[in-house]
N, C-alpha and C positions, 0 to 999 in steps of 0.2 A: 859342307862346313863341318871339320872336327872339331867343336866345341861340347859336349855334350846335351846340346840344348832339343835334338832329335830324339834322341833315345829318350830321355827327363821326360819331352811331352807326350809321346809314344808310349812310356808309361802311364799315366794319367790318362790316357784316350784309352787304353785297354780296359783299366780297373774301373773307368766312370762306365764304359761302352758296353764292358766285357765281349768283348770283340775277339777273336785270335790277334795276335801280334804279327803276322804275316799279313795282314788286312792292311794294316796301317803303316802306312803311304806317305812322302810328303805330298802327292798326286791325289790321295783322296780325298772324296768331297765326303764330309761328316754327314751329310742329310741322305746324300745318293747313294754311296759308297759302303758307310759305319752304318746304316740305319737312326743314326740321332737326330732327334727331336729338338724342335725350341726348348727345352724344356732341359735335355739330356746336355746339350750344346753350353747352356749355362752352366750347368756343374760341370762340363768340362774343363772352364775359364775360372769357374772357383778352385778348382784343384790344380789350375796352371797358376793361378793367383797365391797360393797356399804355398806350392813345393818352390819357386819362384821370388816370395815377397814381394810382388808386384802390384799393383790396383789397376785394372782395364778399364779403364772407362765405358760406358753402355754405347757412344758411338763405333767405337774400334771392335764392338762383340760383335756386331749386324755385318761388319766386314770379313768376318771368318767366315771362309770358307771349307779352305781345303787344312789339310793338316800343317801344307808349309806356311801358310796363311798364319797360323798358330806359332809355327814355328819363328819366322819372322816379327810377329807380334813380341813374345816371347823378347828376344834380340832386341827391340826398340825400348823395351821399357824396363827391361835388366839393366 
């Protein structure tokens, strides 16, 4: 999907993760993949929530996964 909603969260995963950006995937899993934490995961969703205007709710956090996960989420509540 050419909306810019991949790259936008791709950024935020690199600068929460500091990951390479070749890492990040709509395929990767944040835990397996990025190396992130409970903890790391959360400030990921604050800074999709931040660059976004969005509010996630804490059931829809426990369901990210992967990045497209995110990316999707992203999309619902935009």
């Amino acid at each position: 999907m050419a909306d810019g909603v991949f790259e936008a969260v791709a950024a935020c995963v690199v600068d929460v993760l500091q990951v390479p950006t070749g890492k990040v995937v709509e395929e990767a899993v944040f835990t397996e993949d990025l190396g992130a934490t409970s903890l790391t995961l959360v400030e990921v969703v604050m800074a999709l929530e931040e660059a976004f205007g969005i509010d996630v709710p804490e059931a829809d956090v426990e369901a990210v996964r992967t990045v497209g996960d995110a990316c999707d989420l992203v999309r619902r509540l935009s």
